[in-house]
PDB file of N, H, CA, C and O in Angstrom:
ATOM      1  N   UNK A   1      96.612  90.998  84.371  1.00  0.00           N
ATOM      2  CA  UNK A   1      96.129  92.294  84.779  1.00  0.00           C
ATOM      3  C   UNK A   1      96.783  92.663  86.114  1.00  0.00           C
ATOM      4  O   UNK A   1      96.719  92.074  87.193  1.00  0.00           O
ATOM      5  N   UNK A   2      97.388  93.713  85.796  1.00  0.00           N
ATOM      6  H   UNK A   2      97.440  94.192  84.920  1.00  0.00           H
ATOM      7  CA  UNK A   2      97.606  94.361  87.686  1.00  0.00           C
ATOM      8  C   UNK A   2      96.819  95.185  88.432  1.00  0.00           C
ATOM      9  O   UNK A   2      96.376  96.334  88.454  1.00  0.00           O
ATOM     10  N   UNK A   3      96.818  94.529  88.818  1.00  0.00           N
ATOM     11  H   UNK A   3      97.178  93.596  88.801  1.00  0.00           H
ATOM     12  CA  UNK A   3      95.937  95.359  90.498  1.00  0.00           C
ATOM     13  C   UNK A   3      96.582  96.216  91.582  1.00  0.00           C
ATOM     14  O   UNK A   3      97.595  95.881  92.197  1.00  0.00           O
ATOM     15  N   UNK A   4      95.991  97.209  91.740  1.00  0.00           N
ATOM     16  H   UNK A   4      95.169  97.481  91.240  1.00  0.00           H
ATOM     17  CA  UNK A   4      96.822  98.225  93.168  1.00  0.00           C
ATOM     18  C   UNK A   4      95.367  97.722  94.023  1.00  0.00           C
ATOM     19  O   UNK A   4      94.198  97.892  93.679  1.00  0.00           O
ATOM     20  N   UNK A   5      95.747  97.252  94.877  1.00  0.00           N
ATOM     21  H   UNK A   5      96.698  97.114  95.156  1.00  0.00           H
ATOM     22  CA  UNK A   5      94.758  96.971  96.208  1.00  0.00           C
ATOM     23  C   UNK A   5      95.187  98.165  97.296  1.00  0.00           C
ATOM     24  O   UNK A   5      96.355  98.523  97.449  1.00  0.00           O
ATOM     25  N   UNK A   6      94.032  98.733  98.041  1.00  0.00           N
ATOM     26  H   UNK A   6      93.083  98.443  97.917  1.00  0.00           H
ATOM     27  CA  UNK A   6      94.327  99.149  99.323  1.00  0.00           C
ATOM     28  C   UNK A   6      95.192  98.346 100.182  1.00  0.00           C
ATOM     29  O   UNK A   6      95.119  97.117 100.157  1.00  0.00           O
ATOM     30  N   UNK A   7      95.797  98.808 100.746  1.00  0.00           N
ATOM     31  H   UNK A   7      95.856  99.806 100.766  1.00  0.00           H
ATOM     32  CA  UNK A   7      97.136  97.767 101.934  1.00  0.00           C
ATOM     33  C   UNK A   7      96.274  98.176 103.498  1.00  0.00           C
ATOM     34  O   UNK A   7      95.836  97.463 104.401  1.00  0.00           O
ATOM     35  N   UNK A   8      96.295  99.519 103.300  1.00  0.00           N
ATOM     36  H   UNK A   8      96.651 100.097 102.566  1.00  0.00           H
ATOM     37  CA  UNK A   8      96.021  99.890 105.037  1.00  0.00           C
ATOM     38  C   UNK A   8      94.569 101.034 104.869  1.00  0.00           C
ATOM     39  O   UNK A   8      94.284 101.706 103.878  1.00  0.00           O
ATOM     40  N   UNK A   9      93.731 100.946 106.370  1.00  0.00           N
ATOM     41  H   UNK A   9      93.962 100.400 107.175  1.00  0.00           H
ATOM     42  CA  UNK A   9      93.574 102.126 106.429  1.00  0.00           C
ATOM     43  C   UNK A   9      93.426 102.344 107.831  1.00  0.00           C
ATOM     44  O   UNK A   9      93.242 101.508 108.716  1.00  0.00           O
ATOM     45  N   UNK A  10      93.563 103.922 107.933  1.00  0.00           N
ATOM     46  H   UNK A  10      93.713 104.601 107.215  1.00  0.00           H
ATOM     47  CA  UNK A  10      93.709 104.374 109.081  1.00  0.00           C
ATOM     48  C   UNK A  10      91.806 105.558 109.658  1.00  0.00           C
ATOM     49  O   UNK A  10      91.099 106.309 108.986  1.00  0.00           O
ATOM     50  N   UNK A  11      91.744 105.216 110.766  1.00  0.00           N
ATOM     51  H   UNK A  11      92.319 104.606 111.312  1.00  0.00           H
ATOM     52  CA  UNK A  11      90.629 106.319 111.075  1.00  0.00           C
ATOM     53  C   UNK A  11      90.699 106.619 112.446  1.00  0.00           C
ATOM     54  O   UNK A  11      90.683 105.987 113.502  1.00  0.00           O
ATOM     55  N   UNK A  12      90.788 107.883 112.058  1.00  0.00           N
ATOM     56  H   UNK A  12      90.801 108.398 111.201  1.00  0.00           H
ATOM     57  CA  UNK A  12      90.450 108.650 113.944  1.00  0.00           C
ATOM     58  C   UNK A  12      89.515 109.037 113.874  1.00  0.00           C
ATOM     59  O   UNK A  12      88.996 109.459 112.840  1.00  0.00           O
ATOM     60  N   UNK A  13      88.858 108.992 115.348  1.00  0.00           N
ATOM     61  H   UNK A  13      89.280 108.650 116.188  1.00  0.00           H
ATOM     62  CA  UNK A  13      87.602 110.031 115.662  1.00  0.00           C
ATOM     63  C   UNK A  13      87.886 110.379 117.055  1.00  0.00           C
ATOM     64  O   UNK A  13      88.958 110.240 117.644  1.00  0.00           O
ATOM     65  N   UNK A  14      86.829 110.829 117.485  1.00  0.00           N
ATOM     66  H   UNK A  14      85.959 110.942 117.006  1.00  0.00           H
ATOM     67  CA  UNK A  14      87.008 111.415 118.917  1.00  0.00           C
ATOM     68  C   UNK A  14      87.600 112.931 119.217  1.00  0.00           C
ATOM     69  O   UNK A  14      87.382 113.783 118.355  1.00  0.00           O
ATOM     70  N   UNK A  15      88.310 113.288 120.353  1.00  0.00           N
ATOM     71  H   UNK A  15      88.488 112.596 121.053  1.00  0.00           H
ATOM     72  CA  UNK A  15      89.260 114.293 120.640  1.00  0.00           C
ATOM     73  C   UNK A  15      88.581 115.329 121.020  1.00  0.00           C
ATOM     74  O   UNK A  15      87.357 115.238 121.119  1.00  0.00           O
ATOM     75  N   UNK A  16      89.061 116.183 121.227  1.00  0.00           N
ATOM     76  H   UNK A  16      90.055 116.256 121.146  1.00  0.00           H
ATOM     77  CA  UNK A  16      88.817 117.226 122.247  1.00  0.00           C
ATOM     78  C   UNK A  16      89.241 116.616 123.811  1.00  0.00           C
ATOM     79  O   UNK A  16      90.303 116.186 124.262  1.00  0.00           O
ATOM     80  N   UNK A  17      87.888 116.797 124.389  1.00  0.00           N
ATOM     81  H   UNK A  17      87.026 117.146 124.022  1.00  0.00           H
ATOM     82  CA  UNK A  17      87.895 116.431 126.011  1.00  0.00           C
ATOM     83  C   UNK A  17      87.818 115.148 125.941  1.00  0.00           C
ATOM     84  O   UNK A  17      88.745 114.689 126.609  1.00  0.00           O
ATOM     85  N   UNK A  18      86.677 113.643 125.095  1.00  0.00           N
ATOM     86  H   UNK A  18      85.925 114.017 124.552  1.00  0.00           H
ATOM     87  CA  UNK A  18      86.662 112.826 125.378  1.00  0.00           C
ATOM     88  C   UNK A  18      88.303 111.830 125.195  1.00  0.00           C
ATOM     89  O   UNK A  18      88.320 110.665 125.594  1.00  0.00           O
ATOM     90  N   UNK A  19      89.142 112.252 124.777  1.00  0.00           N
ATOM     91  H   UNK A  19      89.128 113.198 124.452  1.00  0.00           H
ATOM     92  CA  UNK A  19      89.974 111.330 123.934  1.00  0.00           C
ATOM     93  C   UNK A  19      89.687 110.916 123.105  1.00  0.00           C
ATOM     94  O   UNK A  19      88.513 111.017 122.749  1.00  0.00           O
ATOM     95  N   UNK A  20      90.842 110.063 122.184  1.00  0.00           N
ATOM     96  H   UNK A  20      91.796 109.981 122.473  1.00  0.00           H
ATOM     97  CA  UNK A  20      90.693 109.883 120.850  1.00  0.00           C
ATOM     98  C   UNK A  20      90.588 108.497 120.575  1.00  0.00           C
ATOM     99  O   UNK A  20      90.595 107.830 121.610  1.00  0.00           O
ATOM    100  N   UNK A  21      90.506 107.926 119.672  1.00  0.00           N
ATOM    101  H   UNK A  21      90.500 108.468 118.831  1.00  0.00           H
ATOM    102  CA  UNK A  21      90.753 106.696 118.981  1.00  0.00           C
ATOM    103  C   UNK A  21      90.812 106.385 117.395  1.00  0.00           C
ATOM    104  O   UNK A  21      90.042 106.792 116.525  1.00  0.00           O
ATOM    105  N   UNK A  22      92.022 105.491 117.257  1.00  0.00           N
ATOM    106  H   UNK A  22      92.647 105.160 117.964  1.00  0.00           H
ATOM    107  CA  UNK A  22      92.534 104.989 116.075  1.00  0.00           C
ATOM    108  C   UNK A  22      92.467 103.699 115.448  1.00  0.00           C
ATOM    109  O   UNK A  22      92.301 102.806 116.278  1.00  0.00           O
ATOM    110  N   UNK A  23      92.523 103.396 114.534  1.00  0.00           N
ATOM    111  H   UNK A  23      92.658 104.122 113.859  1.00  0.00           H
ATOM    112  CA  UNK A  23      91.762 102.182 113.944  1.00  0.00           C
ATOM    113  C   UNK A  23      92.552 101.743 112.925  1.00  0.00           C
ATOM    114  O   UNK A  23      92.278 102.289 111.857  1.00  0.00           O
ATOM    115  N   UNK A  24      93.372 101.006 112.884  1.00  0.00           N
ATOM    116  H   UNK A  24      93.595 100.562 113.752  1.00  0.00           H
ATOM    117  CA  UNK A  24      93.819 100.974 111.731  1.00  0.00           C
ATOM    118  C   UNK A  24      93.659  99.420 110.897  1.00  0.00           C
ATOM    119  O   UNK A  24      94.327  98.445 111.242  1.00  0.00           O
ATOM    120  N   UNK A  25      92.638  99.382 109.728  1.00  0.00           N
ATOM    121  H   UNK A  25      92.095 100.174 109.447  1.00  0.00           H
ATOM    122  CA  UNK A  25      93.004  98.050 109.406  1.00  0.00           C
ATOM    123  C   UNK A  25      93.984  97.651 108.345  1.00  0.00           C
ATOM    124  O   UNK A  25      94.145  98.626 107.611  1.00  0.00           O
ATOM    125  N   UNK A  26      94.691  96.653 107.960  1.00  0.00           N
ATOM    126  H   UNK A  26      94.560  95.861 108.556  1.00  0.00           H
ATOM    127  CA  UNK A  26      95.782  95.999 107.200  1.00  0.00           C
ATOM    128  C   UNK A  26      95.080  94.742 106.672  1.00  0.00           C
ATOM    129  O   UNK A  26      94.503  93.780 107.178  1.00  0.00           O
ATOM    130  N   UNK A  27      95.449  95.269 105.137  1.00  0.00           N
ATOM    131  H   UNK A  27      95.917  96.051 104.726  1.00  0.00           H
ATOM    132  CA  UNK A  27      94.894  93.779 104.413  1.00  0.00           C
ATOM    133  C   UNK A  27      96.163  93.036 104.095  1.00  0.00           C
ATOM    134  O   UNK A  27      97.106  93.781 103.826  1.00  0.00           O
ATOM    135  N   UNK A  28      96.327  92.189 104.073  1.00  0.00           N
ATOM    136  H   UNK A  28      95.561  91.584 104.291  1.00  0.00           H
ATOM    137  CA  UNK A  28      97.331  91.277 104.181  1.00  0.00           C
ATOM    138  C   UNK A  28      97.038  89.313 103.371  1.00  0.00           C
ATOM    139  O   UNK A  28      96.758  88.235 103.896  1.00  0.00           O
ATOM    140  N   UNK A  29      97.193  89.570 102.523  1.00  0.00           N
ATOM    141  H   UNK A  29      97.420  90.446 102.097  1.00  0.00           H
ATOM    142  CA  UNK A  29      96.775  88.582 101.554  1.00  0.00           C
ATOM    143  C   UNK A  29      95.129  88.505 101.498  1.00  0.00           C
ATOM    144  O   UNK A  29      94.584  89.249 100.684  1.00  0.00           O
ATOM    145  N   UNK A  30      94.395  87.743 102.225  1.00  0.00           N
ATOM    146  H   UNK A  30      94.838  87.138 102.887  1.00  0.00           H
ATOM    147  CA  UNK A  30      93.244  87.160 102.642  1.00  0.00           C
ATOM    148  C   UNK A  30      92.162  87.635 103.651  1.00  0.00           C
ATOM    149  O   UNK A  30      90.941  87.775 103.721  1.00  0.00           O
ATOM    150  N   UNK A  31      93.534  87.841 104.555  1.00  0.00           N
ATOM    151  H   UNK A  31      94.525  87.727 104.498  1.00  0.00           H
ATOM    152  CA  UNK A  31      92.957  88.815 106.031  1.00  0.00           C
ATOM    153  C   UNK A  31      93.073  89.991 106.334  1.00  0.00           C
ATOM    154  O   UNK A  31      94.131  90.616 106.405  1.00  0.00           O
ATOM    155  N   UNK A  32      92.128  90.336 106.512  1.00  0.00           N
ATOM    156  H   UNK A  32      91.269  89.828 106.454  1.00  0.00           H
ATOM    157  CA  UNK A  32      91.821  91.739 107.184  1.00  0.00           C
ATOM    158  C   UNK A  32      92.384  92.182 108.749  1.00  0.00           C
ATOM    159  O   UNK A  32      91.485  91.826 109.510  1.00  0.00           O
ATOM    160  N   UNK A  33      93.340  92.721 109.440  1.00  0.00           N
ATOM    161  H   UNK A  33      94.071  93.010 108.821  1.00  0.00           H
ATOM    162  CA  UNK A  33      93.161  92.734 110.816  1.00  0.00           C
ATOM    163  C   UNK A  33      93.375  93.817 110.795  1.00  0.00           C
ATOM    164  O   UNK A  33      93.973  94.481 109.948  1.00  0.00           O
ATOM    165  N   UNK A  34      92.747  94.204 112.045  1.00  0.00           N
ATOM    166  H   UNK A  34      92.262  93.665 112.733  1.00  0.00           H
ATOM    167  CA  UNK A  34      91.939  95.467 113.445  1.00  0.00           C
ATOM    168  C   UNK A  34      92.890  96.192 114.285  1.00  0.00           C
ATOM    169  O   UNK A  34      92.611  96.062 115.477  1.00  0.00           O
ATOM    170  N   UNK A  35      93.875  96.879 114.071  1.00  0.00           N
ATOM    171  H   UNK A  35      94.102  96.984 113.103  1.00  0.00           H
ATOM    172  CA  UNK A  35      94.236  97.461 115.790  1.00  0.00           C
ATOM    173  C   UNK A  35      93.333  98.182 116.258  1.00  0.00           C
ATOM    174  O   UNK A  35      92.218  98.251 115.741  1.00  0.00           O
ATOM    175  N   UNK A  36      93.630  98.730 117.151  1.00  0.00           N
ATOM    176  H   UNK A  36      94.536  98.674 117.570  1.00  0.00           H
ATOM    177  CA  UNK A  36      93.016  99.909 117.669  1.00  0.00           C
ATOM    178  C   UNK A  36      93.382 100.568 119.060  1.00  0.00           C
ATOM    179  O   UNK A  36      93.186  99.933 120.097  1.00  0.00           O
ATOM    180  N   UNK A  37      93.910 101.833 119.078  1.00  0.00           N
ATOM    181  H   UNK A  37      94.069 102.349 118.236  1.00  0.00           H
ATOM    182  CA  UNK A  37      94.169 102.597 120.102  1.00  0.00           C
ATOM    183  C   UNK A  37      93.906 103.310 120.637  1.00  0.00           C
ATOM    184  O   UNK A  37      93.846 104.231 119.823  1.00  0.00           O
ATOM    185  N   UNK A  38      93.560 103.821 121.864  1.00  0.00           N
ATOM    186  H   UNK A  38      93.608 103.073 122.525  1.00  0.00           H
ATOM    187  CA  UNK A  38      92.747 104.622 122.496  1.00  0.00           C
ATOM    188  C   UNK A  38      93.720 105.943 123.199  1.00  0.00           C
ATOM    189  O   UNK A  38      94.563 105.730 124.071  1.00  0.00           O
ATOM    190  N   UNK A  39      93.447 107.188 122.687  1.00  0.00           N
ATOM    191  H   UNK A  39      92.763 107.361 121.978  1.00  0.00           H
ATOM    192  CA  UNK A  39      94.306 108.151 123.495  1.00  0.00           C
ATOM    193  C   UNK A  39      93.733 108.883 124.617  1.00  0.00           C
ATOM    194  O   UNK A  39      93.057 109.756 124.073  1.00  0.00           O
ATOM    195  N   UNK A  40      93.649 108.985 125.582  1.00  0.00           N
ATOM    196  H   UNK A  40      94.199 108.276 126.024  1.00  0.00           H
ATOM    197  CA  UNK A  40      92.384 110.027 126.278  1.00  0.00           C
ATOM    198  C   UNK A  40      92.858 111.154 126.862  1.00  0.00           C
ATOM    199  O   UNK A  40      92.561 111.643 127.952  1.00  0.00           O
ATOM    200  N   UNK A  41      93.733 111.573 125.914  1.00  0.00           N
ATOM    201  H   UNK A  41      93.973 111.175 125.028  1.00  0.00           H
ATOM    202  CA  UNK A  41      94.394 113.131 126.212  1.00  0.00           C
ATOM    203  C   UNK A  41      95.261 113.115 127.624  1.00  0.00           C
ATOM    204  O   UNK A  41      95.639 114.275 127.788  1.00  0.00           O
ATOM    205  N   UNK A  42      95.672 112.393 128.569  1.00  0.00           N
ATOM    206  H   UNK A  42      95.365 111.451 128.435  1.00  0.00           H
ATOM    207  CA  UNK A  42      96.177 112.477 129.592  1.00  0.00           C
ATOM    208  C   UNK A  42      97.552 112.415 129.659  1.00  0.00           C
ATOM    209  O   UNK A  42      97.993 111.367 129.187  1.00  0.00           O
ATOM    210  N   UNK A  43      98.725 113.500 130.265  1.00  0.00           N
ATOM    211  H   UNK A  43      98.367 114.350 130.649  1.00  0.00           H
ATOM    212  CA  UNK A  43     100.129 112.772 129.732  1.00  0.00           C
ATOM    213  C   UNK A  43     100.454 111.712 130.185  1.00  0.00           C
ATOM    214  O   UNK A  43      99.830 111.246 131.138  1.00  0.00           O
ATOM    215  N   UNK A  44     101.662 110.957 129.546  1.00  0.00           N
ATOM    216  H   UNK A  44     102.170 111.335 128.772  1.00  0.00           H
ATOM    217  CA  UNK A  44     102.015 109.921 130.086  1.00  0.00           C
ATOM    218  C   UNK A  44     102.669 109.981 131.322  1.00  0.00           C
ATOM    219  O   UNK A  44     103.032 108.945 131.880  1.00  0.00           O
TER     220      UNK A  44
END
């Protein structure tokens, strides 16, 4: 049987005035891992 598994997912919330944040998890055989980035609207 073949299977399509989810690989990634991505979620923002936040924005406007507070800044934002991104989430992205990656399944990867077994494991699950977490980034996560924080934008807070300010330029670089």
């Amino acid at each position: 049987m073949n299977k399509k598994l989810i690989q990634k997912i991505i979620i923002e919330y936040g924005g406007f005035f507070g800044g934002a944040e991104r989430r992205t998890l990656i399944h990867d055989g077994e494991d699950i891992f977490v980034e996560r980035e924080f934008y807070n609207g300010l330029p670089d």
